[in-house]
C-alpha positions in Angstrom: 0.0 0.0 0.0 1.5 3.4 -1.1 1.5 6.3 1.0 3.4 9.5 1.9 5.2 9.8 4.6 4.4 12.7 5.3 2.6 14.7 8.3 1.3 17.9 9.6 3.8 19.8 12.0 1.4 18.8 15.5 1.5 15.2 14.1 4.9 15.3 13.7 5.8 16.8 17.5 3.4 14.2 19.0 5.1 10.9 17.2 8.5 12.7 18.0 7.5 12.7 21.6 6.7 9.0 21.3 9.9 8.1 19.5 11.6 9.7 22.3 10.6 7.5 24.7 11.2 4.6 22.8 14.9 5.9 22.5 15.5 6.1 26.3 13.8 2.5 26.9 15.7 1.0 24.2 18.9 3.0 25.8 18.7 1.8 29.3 17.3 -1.5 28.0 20.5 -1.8 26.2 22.6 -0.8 29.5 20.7 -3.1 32.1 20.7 -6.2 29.9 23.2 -8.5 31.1 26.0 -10.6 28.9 24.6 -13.7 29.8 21.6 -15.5 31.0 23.5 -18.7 31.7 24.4 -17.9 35.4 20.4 -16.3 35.8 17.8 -18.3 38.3 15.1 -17.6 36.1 17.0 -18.6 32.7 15.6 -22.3 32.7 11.8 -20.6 33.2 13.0 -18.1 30.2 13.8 -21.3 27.8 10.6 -22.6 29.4 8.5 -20.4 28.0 10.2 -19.5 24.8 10.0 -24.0 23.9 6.0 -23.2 25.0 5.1 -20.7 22.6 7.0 -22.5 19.7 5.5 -26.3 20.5 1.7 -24.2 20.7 2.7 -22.9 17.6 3.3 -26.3 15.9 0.6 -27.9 18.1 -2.1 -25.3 16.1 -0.2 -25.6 12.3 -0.8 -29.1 12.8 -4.5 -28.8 14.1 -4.9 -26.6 11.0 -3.5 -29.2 8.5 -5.0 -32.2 9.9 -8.7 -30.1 9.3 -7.8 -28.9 6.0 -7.0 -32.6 5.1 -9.8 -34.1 6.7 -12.0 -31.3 4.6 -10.2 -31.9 1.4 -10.9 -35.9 1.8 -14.2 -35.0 2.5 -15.1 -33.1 -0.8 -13.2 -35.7 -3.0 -16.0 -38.7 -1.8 -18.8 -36.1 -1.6 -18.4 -33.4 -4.7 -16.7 -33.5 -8.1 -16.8 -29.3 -8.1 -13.0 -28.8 -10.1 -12.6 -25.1 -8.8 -13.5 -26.3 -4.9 -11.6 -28.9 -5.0 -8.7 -26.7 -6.6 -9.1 -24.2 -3.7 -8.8 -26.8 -1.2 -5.9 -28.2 -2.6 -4.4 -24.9 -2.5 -5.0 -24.6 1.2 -3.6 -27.3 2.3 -0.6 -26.4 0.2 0.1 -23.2 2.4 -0.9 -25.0 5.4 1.6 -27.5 4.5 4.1 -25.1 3.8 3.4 -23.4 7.3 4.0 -26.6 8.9 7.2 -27.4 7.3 8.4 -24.0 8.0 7.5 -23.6 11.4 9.1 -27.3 12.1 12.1 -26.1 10.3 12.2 -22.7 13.1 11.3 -25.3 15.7 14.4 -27.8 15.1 16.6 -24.8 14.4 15.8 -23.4 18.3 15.9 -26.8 19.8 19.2 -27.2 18.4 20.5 -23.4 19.6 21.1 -22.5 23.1 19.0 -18.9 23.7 20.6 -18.5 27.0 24.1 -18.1 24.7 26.1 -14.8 24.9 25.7 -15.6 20.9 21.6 -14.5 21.1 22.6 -11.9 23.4 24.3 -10.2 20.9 22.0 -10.7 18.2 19.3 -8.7 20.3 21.7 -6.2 21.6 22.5 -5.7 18.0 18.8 -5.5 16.8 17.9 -3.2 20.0 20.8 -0.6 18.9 19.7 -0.8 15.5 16.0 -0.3 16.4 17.2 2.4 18.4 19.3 4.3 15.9 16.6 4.0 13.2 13.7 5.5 15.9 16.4 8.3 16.4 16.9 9.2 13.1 13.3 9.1 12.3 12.1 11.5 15.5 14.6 14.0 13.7 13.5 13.6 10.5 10.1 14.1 12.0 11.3 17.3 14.1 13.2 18.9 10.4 11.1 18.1 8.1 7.5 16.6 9.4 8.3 13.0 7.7 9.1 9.6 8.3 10.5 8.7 5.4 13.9 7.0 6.8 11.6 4.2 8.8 9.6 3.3 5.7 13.2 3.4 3.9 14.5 1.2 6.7 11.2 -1.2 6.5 11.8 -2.0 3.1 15.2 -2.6 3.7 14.6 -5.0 6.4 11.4 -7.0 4.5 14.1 -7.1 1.2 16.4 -8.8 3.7 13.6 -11.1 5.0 12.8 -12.1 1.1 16.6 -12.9 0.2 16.6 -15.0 3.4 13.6 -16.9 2.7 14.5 -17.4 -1.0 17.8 -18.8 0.2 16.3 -21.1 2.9 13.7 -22.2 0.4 17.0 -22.6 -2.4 18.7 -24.6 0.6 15.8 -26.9 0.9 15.8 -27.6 -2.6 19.7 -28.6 -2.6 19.0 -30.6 0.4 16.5 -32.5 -1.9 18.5 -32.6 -5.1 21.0 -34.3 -2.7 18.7 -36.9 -1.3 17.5 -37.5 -5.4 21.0 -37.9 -5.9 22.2 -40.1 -2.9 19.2 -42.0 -4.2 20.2 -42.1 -7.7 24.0 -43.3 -6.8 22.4 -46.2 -4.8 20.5 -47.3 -7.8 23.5 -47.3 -9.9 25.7 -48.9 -7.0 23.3 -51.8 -7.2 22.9 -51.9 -10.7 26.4 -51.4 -11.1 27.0 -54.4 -8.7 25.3 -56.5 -10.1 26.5 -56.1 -13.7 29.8 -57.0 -11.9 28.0 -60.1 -10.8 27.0 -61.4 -13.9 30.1 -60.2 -15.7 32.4 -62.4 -12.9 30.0 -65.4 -13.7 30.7 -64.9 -17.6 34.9 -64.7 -16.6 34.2 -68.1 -14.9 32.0 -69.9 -18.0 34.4 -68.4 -20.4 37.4 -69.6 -18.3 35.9 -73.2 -18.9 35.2 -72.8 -22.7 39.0 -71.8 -23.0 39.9 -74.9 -21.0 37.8 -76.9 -23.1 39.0 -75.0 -26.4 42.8 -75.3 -25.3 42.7 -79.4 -25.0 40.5 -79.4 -28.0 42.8 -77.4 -29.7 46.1 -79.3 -28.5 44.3 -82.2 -30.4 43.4 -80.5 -33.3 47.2 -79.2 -34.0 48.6 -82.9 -33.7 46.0 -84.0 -36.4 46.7 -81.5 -38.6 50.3 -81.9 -38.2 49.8 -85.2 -39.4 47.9 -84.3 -42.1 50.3 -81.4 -43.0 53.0 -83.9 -43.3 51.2 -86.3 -45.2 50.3 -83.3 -47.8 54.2 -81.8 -47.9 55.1 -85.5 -49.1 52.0 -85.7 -52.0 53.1 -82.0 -52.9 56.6 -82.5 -52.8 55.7 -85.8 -55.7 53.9 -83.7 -57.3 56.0 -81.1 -57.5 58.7 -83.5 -59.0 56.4 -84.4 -61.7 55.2 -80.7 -62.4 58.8 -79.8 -63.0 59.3 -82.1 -65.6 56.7 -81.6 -67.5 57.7 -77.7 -67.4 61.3 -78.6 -68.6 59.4 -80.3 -71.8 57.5 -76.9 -71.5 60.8 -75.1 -71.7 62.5 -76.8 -74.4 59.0 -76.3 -76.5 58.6 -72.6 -75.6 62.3 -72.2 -76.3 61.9 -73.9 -80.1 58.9 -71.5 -80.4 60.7 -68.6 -79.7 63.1 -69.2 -82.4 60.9 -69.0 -84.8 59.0 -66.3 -83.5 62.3 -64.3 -83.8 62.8 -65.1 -87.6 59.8 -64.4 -88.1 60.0 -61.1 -86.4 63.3 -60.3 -88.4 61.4 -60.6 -91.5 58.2 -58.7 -90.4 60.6 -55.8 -89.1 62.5 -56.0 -92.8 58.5 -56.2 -94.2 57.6 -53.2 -92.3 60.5 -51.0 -92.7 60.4 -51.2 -96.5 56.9 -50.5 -96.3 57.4 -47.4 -93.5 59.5 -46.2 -96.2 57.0 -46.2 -99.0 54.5 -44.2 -96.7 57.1 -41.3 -95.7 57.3 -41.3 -99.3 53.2 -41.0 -99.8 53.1 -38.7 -96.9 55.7 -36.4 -98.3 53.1 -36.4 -101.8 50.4 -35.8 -99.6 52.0 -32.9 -97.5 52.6 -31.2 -100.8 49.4 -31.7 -102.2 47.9 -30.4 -98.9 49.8 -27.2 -98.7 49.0 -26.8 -102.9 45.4 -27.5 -101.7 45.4 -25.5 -99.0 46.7 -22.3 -100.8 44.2 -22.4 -103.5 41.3 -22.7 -101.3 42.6 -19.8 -99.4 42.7 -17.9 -102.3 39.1 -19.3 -103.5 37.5 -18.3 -99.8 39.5 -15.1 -100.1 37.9 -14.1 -103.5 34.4 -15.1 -102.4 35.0 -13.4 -99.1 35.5 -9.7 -101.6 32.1 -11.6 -103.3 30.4 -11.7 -100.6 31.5 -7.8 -99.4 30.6 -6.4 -102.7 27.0 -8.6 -102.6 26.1 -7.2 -99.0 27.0 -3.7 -100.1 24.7 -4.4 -103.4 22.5 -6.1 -100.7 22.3 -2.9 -98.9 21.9 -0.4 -101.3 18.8 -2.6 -102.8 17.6 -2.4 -99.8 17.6 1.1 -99.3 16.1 1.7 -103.0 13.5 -0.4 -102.2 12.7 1.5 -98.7 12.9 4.5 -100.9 10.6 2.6 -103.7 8.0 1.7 -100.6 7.9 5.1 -99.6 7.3 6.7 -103.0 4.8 3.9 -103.6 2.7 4.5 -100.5 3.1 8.2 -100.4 1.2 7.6 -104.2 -1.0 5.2 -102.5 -2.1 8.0 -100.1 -2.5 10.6 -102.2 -4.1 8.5 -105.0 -6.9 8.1 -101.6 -7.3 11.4 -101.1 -8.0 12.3 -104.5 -10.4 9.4 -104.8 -12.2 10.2 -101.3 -11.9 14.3 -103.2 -13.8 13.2 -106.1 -16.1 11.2 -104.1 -17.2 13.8 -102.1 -17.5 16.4 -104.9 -19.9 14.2 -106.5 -21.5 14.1 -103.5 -21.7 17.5 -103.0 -23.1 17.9 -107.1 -25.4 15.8 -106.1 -26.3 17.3 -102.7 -26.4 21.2 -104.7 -28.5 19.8 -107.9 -31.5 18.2 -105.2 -31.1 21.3 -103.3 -31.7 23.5 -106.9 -34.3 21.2 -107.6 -36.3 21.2 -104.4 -35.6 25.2 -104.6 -37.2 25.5 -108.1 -40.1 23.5 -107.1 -40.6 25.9 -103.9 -40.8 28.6 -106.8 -43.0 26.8 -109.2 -45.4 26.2 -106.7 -45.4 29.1 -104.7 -44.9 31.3 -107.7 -42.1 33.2 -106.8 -39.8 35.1 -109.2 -40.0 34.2 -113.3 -42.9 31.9 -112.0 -45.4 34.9 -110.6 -48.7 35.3 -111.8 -48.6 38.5 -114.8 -51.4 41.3 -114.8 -54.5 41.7 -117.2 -54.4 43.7 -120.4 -57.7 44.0 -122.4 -58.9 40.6 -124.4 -55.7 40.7 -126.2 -53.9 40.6 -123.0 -56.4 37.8 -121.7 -55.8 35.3 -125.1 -51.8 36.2 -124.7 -52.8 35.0 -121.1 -54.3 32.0 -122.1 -52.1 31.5 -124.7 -49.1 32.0 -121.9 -50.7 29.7 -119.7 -51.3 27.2 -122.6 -47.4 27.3 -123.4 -47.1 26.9 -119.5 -49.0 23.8 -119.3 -47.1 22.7 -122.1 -43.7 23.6 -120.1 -45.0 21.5 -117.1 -45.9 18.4 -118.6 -42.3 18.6 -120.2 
């Protein structure tokens, strides 16, 4: 829980006041406590009551498990509710974890002497550092109306508490890891041991089989001694006759090779005379290769300057024909417009004379212009008329 240490200026005064006293008990506390409790009448009723507390202690962590237990056995015959049953288990985890540690405390004082000039020490030292801590916080209060050196101090002492417990709790794990060990190095002592067992039995049957192997062997050698001897003699006969049949061999090989040497005289004579006709050939046929040789260089030159003077012919037909194309499709084009020209001129004729057609029939029939109707004159006038009109009729069935 976070809070500030700090407190009004009255507060302050009054806890000040407090701290004092608690300074000047702790102070003649710390001068009328003695070195030693070990020459004290009342020492064994000290030890009494310190052995007292820590057996009730244990007696009520134990009362406390046992019921927690007994309740957890309970719900597993009566209910199958997982998140009871998971709280349960969890209490009797810390209650279990209180017992151990409590016995743990317990066996630790039983095994240390309180009366000791040892635990004097220890609380003469925690009484002058209580004492020096109160001090420095009543002037802290009376400077600056805080207390921040005792909450400084607390956290200090519970961070000192933690790394103890974490290192009590890391030595109880060692203290296991050991025991798993020990345990581990008995089973392999024992399984170790008896591997020896077995393997001294297999020394002692193998011991035997060599026994048995050695006289069976001793045996073996003299019969195969025999028989070696027995085969050196055969060998040796037939040896005797092997080499005379490879004297014969000799003396036949040796005729052979006689007459492989004349004949390999004359095949040497054979092949020299005719080694000497082929230098001859090849000599013909070096010529002929270099006259060969030359002339085809000179052909491949001359079509090479053929085949220059062809690309550059090659190339400048090409470019008259590009030029040809272009001429030829610049006349295309214009050969287009002038068609497309003339078709819409005739269009147009055609457009203009139906237009002066339609126009002339607008003035026929409306009589506009040459088309009018002309003023009376006396009969003369009216037979002009008719004959007018006649000549009209006339003009409009034409």
């Amino acid at each position: 829980m976070d809070f500030s240490p700090t407190l009004s200026g009255v507060d302050a005064i009054h806890i000040a006041t407090v701290f004092e006293d608690c300074v000047d008990q702790l102070s003649v506390l710390g001068r009328i406590m003695p070195t030693s409790y070990e020459a004290k009448t009342d020492a064994l009723e000290v030890v009494r009551g310190e052995l007292l507390q820590l057996v009730d202690c244990q007696n009520q962590l134990e009362k406390k498990y046992q019921s927690v237990l007994a309740k957890k056995i309970e719900l597993l015959g009566t209910t199958k509710n997982a998140g009871k049953l998971l709280s349960v288990e969890k209490e009797v985890m810390d209650a279990g974890g209180d017992l151990k540690n409590s016995a743990y405390v317990f066996g630790r004082t039983l095994k240390q002497n309180p009366l000791t000039a040892d635990n004097l020490m220890k609380i003469q030292e925690d009484r002058s550092y209580v004492e020096r801590i109160i001090a420095d916080t009543m002037t802290e209060l009376v400077q600056k109306c805080s207390f921040q050196t005792m909450v400084e101090a607390v956290k200090a002492e519970r961070h000192r508490k933690a790394s103890l417990q974490s290192t009590i709790l890391q030595e109880q794990e060692g203290r296991k890891r050991v025991k798993e060990l020990q345990k581990q190095l008995m089973d392999v002592k024992r399984s170790k041991e008896t591997e020896i067992q077995q393997r001294k039995e297999m020394i002692s049957h193998l011991k035997d089989q060599l026994q048995e192997m050695k006289a069976k062997t001793t045996m073996e050698g003299k019969y195969i001694k025999k028989c070696a001897d027995v085969a050196v003699a055969q060998s040796q006969k037939r040896c005797n006759m092997t080499e005379k049949q490879m004297k014969d061999e000799i003396e036949r090989l040796q005729h052979t090779l006689d007459e492989e040497n004349r004949a390999h005289k004359e095949i040497v004579n054979f092949l020299q005379g005719h080694q000497t006709d082929l230098e001859k050939k090849l000599d013909f046929w070096i010529e002929k290769y270099e006259t060969d040789k030359e002339a085809k260089q000179k052909e491949l030159d001359t079509l090479k300057q053929t085949k220059a003077k062809d690309l550059e012919k090659l190339q400048e037909l090409t470019k008259l024909y590009k030029e040809y194309e272009q001429i030829v499709v610049e006349d295309r084009i214009e050969k287009e417009k002038a068609r497309r020209k003339t078709e819409q001129e005739a269009i147009e004729l055609k457009s203009s004379i139906k237009l002066q057609a339609w126009w002339r029939g607008v003035m026929v029939r409306k009589g506009f212009g040459p088309f009018g109707k002309k003023k009376k004159k006396g009969k003369k006038g009216k037979g002009k008329g008719k004959k007018g009109k006649g000549k009209g009729k006339k003009g409009k069935k034409k």
